[in-house]
C-alpha positions as CSV (number, residue, x, y, z in Angstrom):
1,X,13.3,57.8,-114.9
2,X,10.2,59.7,-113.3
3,X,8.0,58.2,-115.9
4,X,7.7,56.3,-119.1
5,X,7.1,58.8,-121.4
6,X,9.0,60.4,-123.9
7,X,10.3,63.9,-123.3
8,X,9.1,63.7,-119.5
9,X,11.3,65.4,-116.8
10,X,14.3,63.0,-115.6
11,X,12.3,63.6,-112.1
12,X,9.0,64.1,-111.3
13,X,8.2,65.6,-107.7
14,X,4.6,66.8,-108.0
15,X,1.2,66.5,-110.1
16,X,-0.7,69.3,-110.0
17,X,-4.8,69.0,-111.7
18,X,-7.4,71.1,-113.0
19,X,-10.2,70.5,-111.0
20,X,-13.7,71.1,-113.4
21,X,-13.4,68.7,-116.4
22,X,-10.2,66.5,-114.9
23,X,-11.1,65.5,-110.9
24,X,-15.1,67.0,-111.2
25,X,-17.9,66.7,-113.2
26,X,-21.0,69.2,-113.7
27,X,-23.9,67.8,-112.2
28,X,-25.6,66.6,-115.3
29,X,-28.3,65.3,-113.5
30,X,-29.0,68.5,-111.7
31,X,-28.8,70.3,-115.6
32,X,-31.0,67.7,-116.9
33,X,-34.2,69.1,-114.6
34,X,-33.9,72.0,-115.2
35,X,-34.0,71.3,-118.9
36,X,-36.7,68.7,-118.9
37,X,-39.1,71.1,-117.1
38,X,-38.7,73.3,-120.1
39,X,-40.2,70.4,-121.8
40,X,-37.2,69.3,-123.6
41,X,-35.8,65.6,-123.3
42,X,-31.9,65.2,-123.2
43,X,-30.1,62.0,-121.8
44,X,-27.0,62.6,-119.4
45,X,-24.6,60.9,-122.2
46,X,-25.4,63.8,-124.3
47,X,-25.0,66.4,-122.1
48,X,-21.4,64.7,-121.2
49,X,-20.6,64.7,-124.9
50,X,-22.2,68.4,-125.6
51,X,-20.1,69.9,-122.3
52,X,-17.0,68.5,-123.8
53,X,-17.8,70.6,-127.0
54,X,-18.6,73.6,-124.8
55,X,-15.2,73.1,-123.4
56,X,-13.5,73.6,-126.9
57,X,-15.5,76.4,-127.7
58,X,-13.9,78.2,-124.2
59,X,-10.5,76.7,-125.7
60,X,-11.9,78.3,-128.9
61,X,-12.1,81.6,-127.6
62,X,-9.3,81.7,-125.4
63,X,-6.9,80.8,-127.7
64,X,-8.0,83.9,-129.6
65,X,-7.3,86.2,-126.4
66,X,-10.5,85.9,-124.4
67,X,-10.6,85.1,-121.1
68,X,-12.3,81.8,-119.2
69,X,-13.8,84.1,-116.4
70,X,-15.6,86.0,-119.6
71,X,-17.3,82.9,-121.1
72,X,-19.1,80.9,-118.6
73,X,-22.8,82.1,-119.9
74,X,-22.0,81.2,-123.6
75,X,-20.2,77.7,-122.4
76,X,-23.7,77.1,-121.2
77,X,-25.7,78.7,-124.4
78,X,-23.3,76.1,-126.1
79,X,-25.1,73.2,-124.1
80,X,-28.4,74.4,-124.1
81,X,-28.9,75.5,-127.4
82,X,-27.5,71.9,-128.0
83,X,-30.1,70.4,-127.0
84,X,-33.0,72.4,-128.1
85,X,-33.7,74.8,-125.4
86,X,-35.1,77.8,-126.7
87,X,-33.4,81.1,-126.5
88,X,-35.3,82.9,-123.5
89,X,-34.9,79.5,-121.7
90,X,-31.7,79.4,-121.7
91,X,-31.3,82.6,-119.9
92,X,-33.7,81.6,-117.3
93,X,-31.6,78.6,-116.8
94,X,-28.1,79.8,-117.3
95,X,-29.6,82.0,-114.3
96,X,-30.6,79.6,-111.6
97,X,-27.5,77.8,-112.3
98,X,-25.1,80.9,-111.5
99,X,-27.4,81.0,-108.5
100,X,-27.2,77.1,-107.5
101,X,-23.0,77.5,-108.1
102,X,-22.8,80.2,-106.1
103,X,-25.4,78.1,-103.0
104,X,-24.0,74.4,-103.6
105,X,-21.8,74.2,-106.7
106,X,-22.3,72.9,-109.9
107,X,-18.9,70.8,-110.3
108,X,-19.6,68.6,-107.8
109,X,-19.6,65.1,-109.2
110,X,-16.4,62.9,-109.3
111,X,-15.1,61.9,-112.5
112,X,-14.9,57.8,-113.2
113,X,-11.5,57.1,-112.2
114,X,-10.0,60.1,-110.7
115,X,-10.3,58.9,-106.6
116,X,-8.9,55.8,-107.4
117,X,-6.0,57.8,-109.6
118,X,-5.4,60.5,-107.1
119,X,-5.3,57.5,-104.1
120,X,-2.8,55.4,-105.8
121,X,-0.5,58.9,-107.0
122,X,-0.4,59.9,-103.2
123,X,-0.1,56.2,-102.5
124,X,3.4,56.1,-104.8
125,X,4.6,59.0,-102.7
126,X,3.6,62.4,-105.1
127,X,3.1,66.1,-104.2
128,X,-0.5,66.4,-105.2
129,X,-2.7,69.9,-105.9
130,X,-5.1,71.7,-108.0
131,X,-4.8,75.2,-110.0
132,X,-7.7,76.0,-111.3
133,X,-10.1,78.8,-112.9
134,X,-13.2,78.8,-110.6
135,X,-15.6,81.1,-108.9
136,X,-14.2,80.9,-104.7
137,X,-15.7,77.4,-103.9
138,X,-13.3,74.7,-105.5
139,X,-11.7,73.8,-102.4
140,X,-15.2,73.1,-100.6
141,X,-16.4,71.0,-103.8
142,X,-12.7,69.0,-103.6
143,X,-13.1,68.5,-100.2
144,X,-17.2,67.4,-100.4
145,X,-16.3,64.9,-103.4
146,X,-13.6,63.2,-100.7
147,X,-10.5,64.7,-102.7
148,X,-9.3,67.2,-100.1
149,X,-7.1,64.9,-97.7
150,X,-5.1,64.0,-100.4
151,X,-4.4,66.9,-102.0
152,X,-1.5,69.7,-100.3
153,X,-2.5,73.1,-102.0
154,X,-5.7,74.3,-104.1
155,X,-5.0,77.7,-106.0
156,X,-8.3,79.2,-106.8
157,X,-8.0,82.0,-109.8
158,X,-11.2,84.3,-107.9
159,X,-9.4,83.6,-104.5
160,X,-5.4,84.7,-105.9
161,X,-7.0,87.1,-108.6
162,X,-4.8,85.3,-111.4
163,X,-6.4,82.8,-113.4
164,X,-4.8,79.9,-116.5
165,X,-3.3,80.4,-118.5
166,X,-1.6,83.2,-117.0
167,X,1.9,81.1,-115.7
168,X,2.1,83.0,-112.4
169,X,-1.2,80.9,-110.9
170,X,1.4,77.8,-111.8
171,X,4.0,79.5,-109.8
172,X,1.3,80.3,-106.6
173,X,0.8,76.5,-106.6
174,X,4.5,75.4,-107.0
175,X,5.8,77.9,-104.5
176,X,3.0,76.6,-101.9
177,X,4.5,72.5,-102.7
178,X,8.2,73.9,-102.6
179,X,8.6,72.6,-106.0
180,X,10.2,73.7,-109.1
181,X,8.7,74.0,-112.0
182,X,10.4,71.6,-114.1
183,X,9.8,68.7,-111.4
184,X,5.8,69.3,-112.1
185,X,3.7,68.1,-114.6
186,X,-0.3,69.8,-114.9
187,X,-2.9,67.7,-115.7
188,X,-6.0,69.5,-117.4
189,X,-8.8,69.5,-120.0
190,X,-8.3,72.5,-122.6
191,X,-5.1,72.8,-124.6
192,X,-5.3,76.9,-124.9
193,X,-5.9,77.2,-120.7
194,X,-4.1,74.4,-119.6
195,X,-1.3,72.9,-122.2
196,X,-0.3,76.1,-123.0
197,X,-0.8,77.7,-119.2
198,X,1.2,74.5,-117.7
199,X,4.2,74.7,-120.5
200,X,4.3,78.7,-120.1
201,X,4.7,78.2,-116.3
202,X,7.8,75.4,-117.3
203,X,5.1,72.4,-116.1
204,X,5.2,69.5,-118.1
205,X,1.8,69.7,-119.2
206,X,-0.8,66.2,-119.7
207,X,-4.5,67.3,-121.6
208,X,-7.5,65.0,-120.7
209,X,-9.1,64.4,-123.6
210,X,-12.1,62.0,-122.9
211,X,-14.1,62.9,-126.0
212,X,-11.5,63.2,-128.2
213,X,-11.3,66.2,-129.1
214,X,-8.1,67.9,-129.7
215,X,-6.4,65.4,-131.5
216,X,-3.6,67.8,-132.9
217,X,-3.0,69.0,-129.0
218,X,0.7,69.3,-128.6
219,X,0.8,67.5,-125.4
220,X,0.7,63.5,-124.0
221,X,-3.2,63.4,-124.3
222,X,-5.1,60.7,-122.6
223,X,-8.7,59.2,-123.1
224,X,-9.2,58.8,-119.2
225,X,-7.6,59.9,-116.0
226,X,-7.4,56.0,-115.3
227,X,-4.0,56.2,-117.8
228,X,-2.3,58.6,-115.8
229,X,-0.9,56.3,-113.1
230,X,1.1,54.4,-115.9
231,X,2.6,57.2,-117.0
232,X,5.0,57.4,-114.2
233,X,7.5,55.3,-112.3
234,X,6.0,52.9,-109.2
235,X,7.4,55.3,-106.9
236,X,8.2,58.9,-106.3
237,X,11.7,59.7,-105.1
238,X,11.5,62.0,-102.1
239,X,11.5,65.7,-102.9
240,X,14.1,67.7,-102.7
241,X,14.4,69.8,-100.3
């Protein structure tokens, strides 16, 4: 068996990730300036928390037919308005962070655990990539955060002009490994982008849930990344070709 969990393909081949949320974390320390020279005091722990619920409320609003691309300044009115920032701030700051993603990136931080759990997957011998909805610069903030060398394919929604949970930006990625779709599983962070995306696409689909969350998600849902190893076999079997 490919892994040890119920309802898991006989064989698993490749292990495709979101990137944002999954492998990389917002700078929260770069968030936290800008909000404490507005004279507000927030601790990195609660902006962690309050991005996780700013996360559901995309989930929120995709699962009602928006679209991610569409919701990036109210994920961030979400956080700010959080924390107390007043309403006029938060423009002003929503602003110089589309302007600091767009220099250097704002997902730039690796999350605890996912090197070590994207070493040891290559390690065991698994077809490794990332689909994800970003803005043209995940693969330079995968490769700056040491991911890149380990990882064969990055799909990029801006870069392919399809973006989760549309299936076909599963099928860019899978096409790219040589991999069939029910060989894959997709790991992610929002049930309505990346459960439903991932299980659309025929991906076996795995939701991150480090907050907890979504604890109705129809999906294996784990508290870390650190888990994921465990749900799979020691080794990979070659794929097939």
């Amino acid at each position: 068996m490919a892994g040890i969990v119920p309802g898991w393909p006989e064989r698993v081949d490749a292990i495709l990730f979101d990137a944002g949320g999954v492998l990389l974390d917002l700078d929260y320390a770069y968030l936290k300036r800008l909000i404490e020279a507005r004279r507000v005091e927030v601790a990195v722990d609660e902006l962690s928390r309050l991005e996780a619920v700013a996360r559901r409320e995309i989930h929120r609003q995709v699962a009602n037919g928006g679209r991610v691309s569409e919701v990036w300044r109210d994920y961030f009115h979400v956080i700010l308005g959080r924390v107390g920032v007043s309403g006029p701030d938060q423009d002003e700051i929503i602003d110089a962070l589309w302007e600091a993603h767009q220099r250097f990136g704002l997902w730039t931080v690796p999350i605890p655990g996912a090197p070590e759990t994207v070493v040891e997957l290559s390690r065991r011998g698994y077809r490794l990539g990332v689909v994800s909805n970003a803005e043209g610069r995940v693969e330079r903030d995968l490769e700056s955060a040491g991911f890149g060398k380990r990882l064969e394919t990055v799909v990029d929604s801006h870069v392919v002009g399809v973006e989760k949970p549309d299936p076909r930006i599963f099928g860019i990625a899978l096409e790219r490994l040589g991999v069939s779709a029910e060989r894959a599983v997709f790991v992610g962070d929002l049930p309505a982008v990346d459960v439903e995306g991932a299980r659309a696409a025929g991906l076996t689909p795995v939701l991150i849930d480090r907050h907890d969350l979504y604890p109705e998600a129809d999906a294996l849902r784990l508290r870390s990344i650190r888990e994921l190893p465990a749900c799979f076999a020691d080794e990979a079997k070659p794929p097939a070709r």
